[in-house]
Residue frames as a rotation matrix with the C-alpha (Angstrom) as fourth column:
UNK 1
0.259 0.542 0.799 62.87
-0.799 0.585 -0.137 192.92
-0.542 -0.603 0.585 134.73
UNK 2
-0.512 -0.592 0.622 63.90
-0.616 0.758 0.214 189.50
-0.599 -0.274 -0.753 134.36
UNK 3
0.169 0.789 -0.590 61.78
-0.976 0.051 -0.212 188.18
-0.137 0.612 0.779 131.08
UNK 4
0.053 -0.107 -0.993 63.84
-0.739 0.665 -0.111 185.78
0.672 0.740 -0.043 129.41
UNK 5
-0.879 -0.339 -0.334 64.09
-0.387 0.918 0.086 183.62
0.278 0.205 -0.938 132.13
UNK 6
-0.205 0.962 -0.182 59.73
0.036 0.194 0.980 183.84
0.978 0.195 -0.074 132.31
UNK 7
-0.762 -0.026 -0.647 59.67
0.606 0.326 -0.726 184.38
0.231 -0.945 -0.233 136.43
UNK 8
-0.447 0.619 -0.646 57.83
0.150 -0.660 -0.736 187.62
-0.882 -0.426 0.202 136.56
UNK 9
-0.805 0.439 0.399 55.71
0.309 -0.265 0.914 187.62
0.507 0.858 0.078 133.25
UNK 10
0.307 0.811 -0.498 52.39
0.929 -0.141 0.343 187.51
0.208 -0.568 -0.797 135.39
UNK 11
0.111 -0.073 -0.991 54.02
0.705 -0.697 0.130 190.66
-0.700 -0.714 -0.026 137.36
UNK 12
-0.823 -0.554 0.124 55.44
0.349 -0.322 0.880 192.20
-0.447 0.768 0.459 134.06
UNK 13
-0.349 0.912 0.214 51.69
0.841 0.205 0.501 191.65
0.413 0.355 -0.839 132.82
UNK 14
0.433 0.736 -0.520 50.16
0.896 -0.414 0.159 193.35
-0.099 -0.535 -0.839 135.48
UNK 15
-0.195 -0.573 -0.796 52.76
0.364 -0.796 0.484 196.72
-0.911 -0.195 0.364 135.66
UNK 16
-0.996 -0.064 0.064 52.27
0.088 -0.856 0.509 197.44
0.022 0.512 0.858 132.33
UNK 17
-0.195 0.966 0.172 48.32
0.711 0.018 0.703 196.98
0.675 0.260 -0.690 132.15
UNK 18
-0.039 0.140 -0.989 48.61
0.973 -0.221 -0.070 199.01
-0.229 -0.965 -0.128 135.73
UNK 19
-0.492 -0.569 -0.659 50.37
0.615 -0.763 0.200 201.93
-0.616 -0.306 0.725 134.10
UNK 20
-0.833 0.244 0.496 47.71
0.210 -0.691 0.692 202.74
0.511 0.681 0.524 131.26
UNK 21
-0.137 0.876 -0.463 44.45
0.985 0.169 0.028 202.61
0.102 -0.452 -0.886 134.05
UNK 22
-0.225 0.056 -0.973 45.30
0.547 -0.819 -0.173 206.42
-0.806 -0.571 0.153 134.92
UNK 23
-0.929 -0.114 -0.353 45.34
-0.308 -0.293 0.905 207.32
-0.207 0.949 0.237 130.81
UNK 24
-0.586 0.808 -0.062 42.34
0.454 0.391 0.801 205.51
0.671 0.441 -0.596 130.03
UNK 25
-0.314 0.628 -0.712 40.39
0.843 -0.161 -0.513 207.24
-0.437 -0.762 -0.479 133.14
UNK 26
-0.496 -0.358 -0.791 41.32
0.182 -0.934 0.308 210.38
-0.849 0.008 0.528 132.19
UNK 27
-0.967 0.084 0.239 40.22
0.253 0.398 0.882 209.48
-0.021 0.913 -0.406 128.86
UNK 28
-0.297 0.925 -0.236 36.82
0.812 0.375 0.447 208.70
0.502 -0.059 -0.863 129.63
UNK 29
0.287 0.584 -0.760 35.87
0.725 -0.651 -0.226 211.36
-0.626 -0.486 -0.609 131.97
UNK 30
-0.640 -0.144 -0.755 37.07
-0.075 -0.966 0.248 213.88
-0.765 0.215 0.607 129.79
UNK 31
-0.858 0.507 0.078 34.75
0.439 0.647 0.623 212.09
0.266 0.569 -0.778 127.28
UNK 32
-0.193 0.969 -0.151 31.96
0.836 0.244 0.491 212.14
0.513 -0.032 -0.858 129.40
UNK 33
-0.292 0.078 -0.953 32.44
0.840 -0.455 -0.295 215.28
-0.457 -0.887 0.067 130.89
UNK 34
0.596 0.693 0.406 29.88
0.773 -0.632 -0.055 218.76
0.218 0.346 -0.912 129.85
UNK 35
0.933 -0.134 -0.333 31.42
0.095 -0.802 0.590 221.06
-0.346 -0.582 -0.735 132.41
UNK 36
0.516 -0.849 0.111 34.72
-0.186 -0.238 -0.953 223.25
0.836 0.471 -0.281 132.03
UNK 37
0.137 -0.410 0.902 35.23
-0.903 -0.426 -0.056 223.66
0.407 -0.806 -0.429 135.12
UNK 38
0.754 0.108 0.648 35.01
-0.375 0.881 0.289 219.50
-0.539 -0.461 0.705 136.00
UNK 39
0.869 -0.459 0.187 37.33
0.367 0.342 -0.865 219.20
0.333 0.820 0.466 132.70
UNK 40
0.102 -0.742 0.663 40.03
-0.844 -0.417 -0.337 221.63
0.526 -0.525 -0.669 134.66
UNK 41
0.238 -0.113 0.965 39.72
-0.923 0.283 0.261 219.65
-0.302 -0.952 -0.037 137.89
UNK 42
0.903 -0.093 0.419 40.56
0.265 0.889 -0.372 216.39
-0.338 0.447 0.828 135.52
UNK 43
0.698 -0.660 0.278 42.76
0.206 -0.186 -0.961 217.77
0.686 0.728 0.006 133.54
UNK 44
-0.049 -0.790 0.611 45.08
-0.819 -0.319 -0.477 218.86
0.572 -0.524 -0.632 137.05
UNK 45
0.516 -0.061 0.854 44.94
-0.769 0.406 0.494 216.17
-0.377 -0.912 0.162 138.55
UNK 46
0.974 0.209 0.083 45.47
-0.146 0.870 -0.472 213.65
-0.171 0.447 0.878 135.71
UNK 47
0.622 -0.777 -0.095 49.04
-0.149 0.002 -0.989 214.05
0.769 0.629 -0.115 135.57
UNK 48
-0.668 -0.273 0.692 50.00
-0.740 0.345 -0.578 213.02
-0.082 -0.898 -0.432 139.26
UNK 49
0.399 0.606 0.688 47.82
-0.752 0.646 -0.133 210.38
-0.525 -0.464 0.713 138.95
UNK 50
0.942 -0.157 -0.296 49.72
-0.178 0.512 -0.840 208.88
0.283 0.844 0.455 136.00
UNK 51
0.028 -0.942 -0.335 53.18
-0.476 0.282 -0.833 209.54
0.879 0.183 -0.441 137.44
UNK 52
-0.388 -0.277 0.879 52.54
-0.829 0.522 -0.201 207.75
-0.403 -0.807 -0.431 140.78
UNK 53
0.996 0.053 0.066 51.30
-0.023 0.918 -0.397 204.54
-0.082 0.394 0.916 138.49
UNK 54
0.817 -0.424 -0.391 54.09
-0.102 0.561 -0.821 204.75
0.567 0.711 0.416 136.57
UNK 55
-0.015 -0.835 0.550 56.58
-0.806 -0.315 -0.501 205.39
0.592 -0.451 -0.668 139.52
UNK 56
0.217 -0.025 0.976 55.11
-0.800 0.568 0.192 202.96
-0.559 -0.822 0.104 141.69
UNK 57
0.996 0.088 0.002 55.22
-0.076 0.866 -0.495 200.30
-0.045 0.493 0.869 138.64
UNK 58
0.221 -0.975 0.009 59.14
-0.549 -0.132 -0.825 201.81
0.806 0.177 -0.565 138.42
UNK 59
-0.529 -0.351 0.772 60.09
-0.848 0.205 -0.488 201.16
0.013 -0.914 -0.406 142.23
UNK 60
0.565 0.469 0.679 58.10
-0.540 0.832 -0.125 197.29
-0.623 -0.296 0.724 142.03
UNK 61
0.847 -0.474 -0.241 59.85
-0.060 0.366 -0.929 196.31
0.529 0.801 0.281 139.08
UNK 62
-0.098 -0.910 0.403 63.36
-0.801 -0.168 -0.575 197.51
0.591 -0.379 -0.712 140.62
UNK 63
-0.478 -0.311 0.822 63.02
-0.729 0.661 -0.174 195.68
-0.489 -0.683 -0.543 143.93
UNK 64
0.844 0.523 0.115 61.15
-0.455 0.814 -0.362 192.50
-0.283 0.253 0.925 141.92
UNK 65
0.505 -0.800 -0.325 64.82
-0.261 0.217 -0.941 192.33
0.823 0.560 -0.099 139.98
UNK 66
-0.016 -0.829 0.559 66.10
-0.671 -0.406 -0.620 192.20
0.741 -0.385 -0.550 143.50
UNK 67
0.471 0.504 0.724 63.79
-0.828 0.535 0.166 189.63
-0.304 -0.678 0.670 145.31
UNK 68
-0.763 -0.430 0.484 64.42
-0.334 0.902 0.274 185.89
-0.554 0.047 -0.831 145.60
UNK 69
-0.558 0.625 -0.546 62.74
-0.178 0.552 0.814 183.37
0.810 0.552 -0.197 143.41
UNK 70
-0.740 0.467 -0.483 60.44
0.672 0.489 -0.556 182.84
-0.023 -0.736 -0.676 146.26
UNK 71
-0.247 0.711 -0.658 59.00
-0.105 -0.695 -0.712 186.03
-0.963 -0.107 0.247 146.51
UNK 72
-0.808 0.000 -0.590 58.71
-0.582 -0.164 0.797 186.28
-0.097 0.986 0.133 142.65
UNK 73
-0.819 0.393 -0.418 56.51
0.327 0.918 0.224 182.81
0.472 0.047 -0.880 143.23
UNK 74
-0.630 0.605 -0.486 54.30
0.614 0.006 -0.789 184.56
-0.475 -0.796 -0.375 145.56
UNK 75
-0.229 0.518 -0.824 53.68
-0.535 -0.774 -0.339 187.41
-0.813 0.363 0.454 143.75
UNK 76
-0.750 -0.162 -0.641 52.78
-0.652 0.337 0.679 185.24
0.106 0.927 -0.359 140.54
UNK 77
-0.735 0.566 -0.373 50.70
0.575 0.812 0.099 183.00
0.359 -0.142 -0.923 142.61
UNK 78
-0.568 0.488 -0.663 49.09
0.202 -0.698 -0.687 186.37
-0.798 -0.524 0.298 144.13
UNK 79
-0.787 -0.143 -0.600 48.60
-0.306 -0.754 0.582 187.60
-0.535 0.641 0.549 140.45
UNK 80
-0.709 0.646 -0.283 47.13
0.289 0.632 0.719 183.89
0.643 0.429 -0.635 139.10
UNK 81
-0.853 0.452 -0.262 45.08
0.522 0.742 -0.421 183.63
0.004 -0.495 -0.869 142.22
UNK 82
-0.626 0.127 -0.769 43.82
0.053 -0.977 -0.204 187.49
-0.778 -0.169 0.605 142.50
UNK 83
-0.290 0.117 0.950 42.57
0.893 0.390 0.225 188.30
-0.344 0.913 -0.218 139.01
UNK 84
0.205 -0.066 -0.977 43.52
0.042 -0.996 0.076 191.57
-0.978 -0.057 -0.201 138.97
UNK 85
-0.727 -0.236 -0.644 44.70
-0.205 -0.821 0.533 191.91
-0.655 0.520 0.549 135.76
UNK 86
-0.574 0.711 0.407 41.26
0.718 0.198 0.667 190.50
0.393 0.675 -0.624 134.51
UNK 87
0.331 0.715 -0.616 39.33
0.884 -0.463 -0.062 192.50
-0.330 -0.524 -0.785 136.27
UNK 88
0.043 -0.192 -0.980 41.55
-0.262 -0.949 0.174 195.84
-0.964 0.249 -0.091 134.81
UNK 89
-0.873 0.230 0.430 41.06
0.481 0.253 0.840 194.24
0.084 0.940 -0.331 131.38
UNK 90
-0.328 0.884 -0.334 37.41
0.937 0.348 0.001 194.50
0.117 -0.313 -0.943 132.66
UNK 91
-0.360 0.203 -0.911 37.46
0.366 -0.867 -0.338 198.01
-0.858 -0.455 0.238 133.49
UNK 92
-0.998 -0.055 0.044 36.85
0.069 -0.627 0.776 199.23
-0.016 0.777 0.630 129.97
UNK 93
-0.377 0.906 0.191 33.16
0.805 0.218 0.552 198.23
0.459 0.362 -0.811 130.35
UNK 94
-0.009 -0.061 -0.998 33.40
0.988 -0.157 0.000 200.76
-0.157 -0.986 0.061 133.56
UNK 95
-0.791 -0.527 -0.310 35.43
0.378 -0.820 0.431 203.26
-0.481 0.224 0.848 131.61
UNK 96
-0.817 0.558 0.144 31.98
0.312 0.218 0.925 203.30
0.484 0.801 -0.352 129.28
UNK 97
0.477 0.864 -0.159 29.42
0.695 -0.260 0.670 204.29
0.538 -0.430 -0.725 132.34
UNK 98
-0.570 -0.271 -0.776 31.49
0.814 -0.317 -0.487 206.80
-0.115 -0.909 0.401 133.56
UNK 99
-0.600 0.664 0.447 28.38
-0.410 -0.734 0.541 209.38
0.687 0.142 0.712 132.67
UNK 100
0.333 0.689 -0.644 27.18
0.226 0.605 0.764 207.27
0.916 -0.400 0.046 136.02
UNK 101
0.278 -0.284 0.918 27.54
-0.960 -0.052 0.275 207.12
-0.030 -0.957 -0.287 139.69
UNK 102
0.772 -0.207 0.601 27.65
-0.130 0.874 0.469 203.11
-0.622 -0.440 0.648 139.34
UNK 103
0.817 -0.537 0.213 30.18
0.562 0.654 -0.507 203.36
0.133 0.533 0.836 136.86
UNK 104
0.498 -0.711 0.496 32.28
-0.295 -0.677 -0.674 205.84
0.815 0.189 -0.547 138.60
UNK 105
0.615 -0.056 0.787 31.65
-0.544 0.692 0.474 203.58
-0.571 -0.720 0.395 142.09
UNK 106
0.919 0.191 0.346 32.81
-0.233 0.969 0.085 200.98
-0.319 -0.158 0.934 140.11
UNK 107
0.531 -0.743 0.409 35.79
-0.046 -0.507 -0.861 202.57
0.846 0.438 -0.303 138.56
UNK 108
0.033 -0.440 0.897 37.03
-0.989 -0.144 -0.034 203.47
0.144 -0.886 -0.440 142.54
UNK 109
0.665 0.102 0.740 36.48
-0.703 0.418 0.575 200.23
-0.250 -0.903 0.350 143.26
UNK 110
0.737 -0.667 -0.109 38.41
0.260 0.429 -0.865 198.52
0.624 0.609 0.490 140.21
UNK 111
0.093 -0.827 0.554 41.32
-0.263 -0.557 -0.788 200.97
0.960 -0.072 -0.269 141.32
UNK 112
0.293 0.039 0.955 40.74
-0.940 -0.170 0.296 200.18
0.174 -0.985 -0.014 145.14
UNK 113
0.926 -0.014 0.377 41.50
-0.033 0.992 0.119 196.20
-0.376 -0.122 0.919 144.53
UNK 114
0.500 -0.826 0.259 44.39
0.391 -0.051 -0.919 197.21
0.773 0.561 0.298 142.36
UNK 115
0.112 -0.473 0.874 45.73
-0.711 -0.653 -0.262 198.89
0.695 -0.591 -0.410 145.76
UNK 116
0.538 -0.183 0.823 45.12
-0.678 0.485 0.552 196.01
-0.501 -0.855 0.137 147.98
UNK 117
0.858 -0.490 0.155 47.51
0.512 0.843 -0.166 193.89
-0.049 0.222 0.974 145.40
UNK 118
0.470 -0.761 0.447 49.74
0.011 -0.502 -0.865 196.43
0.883 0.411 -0.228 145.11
UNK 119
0.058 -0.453 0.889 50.48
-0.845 -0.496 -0.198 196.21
0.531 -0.740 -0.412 149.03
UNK 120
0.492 -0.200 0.847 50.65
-0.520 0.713 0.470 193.03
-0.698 -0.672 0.247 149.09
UNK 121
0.487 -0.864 0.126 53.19
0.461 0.131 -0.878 192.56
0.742 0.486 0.462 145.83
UNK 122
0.242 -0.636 0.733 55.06
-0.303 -0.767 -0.566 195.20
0.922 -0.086 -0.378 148.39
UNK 123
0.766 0.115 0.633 54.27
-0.558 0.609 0.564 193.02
-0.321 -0.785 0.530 151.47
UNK 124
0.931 0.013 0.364 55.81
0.142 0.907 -0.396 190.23
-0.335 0.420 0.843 149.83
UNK 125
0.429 -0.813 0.393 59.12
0.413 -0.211 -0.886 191.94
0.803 0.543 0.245 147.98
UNK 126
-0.019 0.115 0.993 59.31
-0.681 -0.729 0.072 193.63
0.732 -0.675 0.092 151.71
UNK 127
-0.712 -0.137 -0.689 59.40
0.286 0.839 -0.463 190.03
0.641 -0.527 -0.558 153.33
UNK 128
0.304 0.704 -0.642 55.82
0.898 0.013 0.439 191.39
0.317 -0.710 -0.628 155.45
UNK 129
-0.349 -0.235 -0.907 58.00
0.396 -0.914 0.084 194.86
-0.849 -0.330 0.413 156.61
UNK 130
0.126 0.759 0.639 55.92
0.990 -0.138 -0.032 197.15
0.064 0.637 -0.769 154.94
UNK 131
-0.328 -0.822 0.465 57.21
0.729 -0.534 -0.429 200.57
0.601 0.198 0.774 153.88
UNK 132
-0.790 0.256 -0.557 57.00
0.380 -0.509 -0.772 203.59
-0.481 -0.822 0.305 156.44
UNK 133
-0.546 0.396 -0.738 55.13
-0.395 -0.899 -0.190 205.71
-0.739 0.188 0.647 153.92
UNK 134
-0.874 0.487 0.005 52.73
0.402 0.715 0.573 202.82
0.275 0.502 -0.820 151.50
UNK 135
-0.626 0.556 -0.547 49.98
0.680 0.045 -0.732 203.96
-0.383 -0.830 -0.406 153.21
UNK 136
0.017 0.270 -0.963 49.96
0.385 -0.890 -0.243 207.18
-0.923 -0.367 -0.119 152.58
UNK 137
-0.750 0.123 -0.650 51.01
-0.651 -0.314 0.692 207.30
-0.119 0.942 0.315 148.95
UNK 138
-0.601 0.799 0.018 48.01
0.795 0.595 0.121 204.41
0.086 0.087 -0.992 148.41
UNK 139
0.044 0.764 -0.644 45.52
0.731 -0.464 -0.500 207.41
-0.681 -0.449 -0.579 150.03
UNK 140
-0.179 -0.055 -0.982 46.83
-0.038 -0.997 0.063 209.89
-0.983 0.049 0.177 148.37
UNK 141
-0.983 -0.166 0.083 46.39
0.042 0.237 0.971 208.05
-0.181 0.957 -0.226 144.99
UNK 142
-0.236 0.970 0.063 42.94
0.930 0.206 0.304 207.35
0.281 0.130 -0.951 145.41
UNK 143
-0.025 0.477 -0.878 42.28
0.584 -0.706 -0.400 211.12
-0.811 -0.523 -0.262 146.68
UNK 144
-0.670 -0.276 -0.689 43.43
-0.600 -0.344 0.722 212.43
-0.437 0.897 0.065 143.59
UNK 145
-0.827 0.511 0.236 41.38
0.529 0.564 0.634 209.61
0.191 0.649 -0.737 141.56
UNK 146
-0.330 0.903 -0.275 38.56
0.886 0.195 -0.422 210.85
-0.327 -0.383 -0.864 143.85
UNK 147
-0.406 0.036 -0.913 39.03
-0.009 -0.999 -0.035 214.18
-0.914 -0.006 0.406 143.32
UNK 148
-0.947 -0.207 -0.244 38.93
-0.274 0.131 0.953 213.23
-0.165 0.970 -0.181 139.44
UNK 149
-0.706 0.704 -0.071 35.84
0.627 0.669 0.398 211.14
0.328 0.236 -0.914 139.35
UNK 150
-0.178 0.885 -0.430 33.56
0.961 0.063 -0.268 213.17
-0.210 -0.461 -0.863 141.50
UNK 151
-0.454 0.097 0.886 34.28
0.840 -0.284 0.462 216.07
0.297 0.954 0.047 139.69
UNK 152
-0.934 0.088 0.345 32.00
-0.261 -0.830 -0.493 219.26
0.243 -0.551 0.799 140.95
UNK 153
-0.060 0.934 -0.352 29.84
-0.125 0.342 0.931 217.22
0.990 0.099 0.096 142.34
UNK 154
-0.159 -0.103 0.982 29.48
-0.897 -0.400 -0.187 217.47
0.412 -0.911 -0.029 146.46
UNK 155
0.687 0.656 0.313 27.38
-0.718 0.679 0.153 214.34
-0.112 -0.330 0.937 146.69
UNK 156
0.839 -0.289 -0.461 29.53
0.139 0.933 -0.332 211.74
0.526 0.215 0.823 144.77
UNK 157
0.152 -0.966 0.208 32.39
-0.189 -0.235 -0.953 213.20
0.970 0.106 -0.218 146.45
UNK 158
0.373 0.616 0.694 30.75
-0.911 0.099 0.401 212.13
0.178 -0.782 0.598 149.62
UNK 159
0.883 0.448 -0.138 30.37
-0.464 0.878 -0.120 208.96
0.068 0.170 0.983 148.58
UNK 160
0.599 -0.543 -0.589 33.62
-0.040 0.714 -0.699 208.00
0.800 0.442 0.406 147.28
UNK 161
-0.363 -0.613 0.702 35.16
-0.701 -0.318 -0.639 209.42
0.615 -0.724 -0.314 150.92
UNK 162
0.213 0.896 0.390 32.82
-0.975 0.223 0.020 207.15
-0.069 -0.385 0.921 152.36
UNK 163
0.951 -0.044 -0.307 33.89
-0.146 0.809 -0.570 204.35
0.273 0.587 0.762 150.10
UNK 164
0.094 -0.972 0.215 37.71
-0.545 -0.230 -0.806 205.13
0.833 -0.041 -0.551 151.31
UNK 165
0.239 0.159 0.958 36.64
-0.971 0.041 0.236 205.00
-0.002 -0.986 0.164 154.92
UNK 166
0.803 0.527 0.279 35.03
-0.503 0.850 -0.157 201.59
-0.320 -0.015 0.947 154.24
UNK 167
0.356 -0.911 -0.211 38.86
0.017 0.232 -0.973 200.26
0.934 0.342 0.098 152.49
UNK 168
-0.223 -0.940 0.260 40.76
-0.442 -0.140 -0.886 201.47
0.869 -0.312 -0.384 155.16
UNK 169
0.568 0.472 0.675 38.03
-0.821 0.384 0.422 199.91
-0.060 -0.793 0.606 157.88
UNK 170
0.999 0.005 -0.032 38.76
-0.015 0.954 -0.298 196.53
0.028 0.298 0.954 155.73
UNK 171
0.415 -0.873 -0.255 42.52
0.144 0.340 -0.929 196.69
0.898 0.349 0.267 155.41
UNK 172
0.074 -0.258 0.963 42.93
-0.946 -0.324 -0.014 197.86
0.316 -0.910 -0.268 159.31
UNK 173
0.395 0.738 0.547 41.02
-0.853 0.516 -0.080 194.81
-0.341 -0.435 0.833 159.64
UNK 174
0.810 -0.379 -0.447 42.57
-0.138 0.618 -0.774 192.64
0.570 0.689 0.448 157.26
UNK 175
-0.036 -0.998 -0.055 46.17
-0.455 0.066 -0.888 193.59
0.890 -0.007 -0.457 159.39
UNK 176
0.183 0.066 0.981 44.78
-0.927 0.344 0.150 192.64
-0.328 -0.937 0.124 162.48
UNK 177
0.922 0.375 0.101 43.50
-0.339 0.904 -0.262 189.28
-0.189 0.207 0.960 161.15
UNK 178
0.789 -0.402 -0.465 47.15
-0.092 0.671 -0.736 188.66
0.608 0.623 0.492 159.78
UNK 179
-0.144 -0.393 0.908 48.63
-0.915 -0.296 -0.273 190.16
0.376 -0.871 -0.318 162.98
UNK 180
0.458 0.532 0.712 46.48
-0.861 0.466 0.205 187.52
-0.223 -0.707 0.671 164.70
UNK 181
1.000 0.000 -0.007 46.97
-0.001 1.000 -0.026 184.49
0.007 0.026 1.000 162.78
UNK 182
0.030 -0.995 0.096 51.02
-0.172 -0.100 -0.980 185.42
0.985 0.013 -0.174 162.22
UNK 183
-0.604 -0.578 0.549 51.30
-0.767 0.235 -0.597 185.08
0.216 -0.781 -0.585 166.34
UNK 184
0.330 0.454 0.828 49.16
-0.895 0.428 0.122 182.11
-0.299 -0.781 0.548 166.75
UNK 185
0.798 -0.484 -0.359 51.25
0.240 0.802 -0.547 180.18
0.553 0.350 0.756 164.55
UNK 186
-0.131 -0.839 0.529 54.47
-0.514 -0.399 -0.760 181.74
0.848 -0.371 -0.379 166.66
UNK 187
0.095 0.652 0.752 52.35
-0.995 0.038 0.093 180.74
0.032 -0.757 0.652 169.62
UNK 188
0.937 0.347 -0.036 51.82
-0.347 0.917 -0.195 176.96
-0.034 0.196 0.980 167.98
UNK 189
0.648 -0.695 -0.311 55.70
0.303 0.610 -0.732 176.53
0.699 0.380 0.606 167.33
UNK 190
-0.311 -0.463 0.830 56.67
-0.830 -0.293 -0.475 177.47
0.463 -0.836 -0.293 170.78
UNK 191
0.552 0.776 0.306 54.96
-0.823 0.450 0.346 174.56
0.131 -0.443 0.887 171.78
């Protein structure tokens, strides 16, 4: 990535802080976890959860080296505007209640905002064509996470499916809304 001449520091910023969230989870719940049998179910997942950070931070970087200064600008102005990588600064207070439901909620949700910038750094380096298969590795990250967090617990594992739903309601939503406003400006410059 492209340091010295200072375009993608913000992005640079965020990729590595991105790639230790899955280490530092792991951390913590093994921390706060009693049970063997929840320590297993961490302990197998936590290594697919770490390489699809660090892969996805691999495959952003790459195509960032490839993007125009424009996009670079966007994603930088996404990064300033966002405060994502305060907010995963922020997580450590999070990483500290995970012997909680609200601090494992709050964990998913840290990790769930870190997904809706990540698809729209990919929006953006992607010129708006969004890959066939984003989606699906996004879901599958957070299923794994879920799996992690809720541990052998039936209930929280509820929850955090629940909490998914409620994402994918909002980002369905979200594409309409940009669907919408993307042809009523088409609409406005036919005019």
């Amino acid at each position: 990535m492209a340091k010295a001449n200072n375009k993608v520091t913000k992005l640079h910023e965020f990729l590595e802080k991105m790639e230790t969230v899955p280490t530092e989870i792991t951390k913590a719940l093994l921390k706060f976890s009693k049970d063997a049998n929840e320590k297993a179910i961490i302990s197998a997942f936590a290594a697919t959860l770490e390489t699809q950070f660090k892969e996805m931070s691999k495959f952003i970087r790459y195509n960032a080296q490839q993007a125009p200064s424009t996009a670079i600008q966007d994603i930088e102005q996404l990064l300033n505007m966002s405060g994502i990588i305060q907010l995963i600064d922020n997580m450590n207070a999070l990483l500290g209640m995970l012997d909680t439901i609200a601090g494992r909620l709050g964990v998913d949700g840290a990790v769930k905002e870190m997904k809706k910038v990540l698809k729209a750094i990919v929006g953006i380096l992607f010129q708006g064509n969004p890959l066939p298969y984003f989606d699906e590795l996004l879901t599958l990250m957070d299923e794994i996470l879920n799996n992690m967090l809720s541990g052998e617990s039936p209930k929280l594992k509820t929850l955090l499916s629940h909490c998914e739903v409620q994402y994918l309601n909002e980002t369905t939503q979200l594409a309409k809304l940009r669907y919408a406003s993307t042809r009523q400006t088409d609409d406005d410059n036919e005019e």
